[in-house]
N, C-alpha and C positions, 0 to 999 in steps of 0.2 A: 773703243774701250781702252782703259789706261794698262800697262801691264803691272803686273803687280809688284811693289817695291820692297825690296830689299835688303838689310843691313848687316854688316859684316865687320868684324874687329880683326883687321889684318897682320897688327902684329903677333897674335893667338892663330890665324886664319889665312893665310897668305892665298892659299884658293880656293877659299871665294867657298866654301861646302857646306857653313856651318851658319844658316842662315837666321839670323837675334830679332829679325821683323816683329815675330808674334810675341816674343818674349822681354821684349825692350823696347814696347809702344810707346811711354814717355820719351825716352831717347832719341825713337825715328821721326816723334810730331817736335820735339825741339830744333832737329837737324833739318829737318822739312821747313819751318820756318824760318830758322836761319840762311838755307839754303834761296829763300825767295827773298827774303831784305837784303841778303849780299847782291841778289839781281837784280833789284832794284837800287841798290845805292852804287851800283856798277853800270848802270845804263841800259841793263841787257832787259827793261821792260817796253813795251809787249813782247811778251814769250813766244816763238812763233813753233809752232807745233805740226808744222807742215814735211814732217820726216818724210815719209812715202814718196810725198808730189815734188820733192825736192832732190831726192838721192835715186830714185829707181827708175831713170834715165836709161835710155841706150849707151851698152858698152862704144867709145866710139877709141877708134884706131890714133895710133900714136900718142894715147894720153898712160896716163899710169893707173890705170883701173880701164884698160881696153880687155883684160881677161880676168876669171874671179881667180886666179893661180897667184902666187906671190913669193917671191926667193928673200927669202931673211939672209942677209951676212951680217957675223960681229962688228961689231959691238951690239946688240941687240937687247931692250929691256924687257922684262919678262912676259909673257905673253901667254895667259890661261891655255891650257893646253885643251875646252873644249873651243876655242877661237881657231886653232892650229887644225883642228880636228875636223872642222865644221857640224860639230854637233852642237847641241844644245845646250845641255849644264853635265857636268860630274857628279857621279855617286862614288862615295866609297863606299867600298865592299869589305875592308877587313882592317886593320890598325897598322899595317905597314901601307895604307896612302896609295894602292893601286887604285886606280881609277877605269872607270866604265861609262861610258855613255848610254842615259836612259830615253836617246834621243828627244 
């Protein structure tokens, strides 16, 4: 099952809360489409959809994904804080932008 997709106007939105999917269906099936002819006039067809069977490997030593931990130093670009968090998505709760996780 596909997860379900998304869209977001960043510079109004920076993280990522304020989800335009349901309310900006022409937008997301325009962006959706454009989205597969750039992969295609890119090369990138067949699509390979093999996430799982691909990435969820044994942590193996010495590499840089041997622990799920990871130490950021500056210069660093921004990084959704539920990514930092290991949660799920962000709720806001009140108009000053504290954030909670609804795991």
């Amino acid at each position: 099952m596909r997860p379900p997709v998304e869209l977001d106007f960043l510079p109004d939105d920076f993280s990522e809360c304020n989800d335009l999917a349901a309310s900006e269906r022409e937008k997301l099936a325009h962006l959706q489409d454009l989205w597969w002819s750039e992969l295609e006039h890119h090369g990138g067809l067949p699509y390979d959809t093999r996430t799982m069977q691909l990435f969820n490997t044994p942590r193996q030593q010495h590499t840089p994904h041997q622990s799920r931990r990871y130490h950021y130093v500056p210069p660093v670009s921004h990084i959704p804080g539920w990514c930092v968090t290991g949660h799920r998505r962000p709720v806001v709760d009140d108009d000053r932008n504290r954030h909670h996780s609804n795991g």
